[in-house]
C-alpha positions as CSV (number, residue, x, y, z in Angstrom):
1,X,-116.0,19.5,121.1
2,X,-116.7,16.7,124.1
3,X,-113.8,17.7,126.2
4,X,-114.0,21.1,127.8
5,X,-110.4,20.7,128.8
6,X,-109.6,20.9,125.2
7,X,-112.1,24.3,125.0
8,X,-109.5,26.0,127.7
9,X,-106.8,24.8,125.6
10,X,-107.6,26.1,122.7
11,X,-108.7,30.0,124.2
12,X,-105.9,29.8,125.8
13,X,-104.1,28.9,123.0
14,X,-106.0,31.8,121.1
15,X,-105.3,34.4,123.7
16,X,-101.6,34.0,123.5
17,X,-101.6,34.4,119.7
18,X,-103.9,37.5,120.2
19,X,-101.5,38.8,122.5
20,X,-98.6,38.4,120.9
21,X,-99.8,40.0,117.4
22,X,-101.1,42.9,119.8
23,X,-97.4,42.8,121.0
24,X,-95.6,42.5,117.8
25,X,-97.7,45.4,116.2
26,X,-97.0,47.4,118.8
27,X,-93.2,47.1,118.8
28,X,-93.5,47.7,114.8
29,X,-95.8,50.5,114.4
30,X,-95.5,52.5,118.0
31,X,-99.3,52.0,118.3
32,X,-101.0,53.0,122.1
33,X,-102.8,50.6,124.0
34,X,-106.4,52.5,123.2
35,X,-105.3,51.8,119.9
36,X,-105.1,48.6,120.0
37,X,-108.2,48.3,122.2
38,X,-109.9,50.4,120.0
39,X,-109.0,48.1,116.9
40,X,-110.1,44.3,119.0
41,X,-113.5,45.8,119.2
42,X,-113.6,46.6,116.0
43,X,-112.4,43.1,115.0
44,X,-114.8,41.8,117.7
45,X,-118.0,44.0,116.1
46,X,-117.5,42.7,112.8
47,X,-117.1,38.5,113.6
48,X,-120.7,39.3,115.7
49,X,-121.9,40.8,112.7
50,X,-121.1,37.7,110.7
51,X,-121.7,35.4,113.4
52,X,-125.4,37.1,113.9
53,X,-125.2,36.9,109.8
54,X,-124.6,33.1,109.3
55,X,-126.7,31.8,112.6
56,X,-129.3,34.7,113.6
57,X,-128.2,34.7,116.7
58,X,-125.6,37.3,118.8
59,X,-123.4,36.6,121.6
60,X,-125.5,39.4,123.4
């Protein structure tokens, strides 16, 4: 991607949707926000994982 304007848009973009699910799921199940936190790392640990998988590299 060649325009880093379009990089912003698209976290940003990204962010809002994260957000929102977060949001929605909380509204629908009663969830706490440690839960929530507590299942985004999880989600984060495992795309690493695959991302170390498929490139050998981490984001670390």
């Amino acid at each position: 991607m060649a325009n880093p304007d379009q990089k912003i848009i698209l976290i940003d973009n990204a962010f809002e949707e994260i957000k929102n699910i977060c949001l929605n799921l909380q509204q629908d199940t009663d969830v706490s926000n440690s839960e929530i936190k507590s299942l985004l790392k999880l989600i984060i640990n495992e795309w690493e994982e695959k991302e170390e998988q498929k490139t050998g590299f981490g984001f670390r």
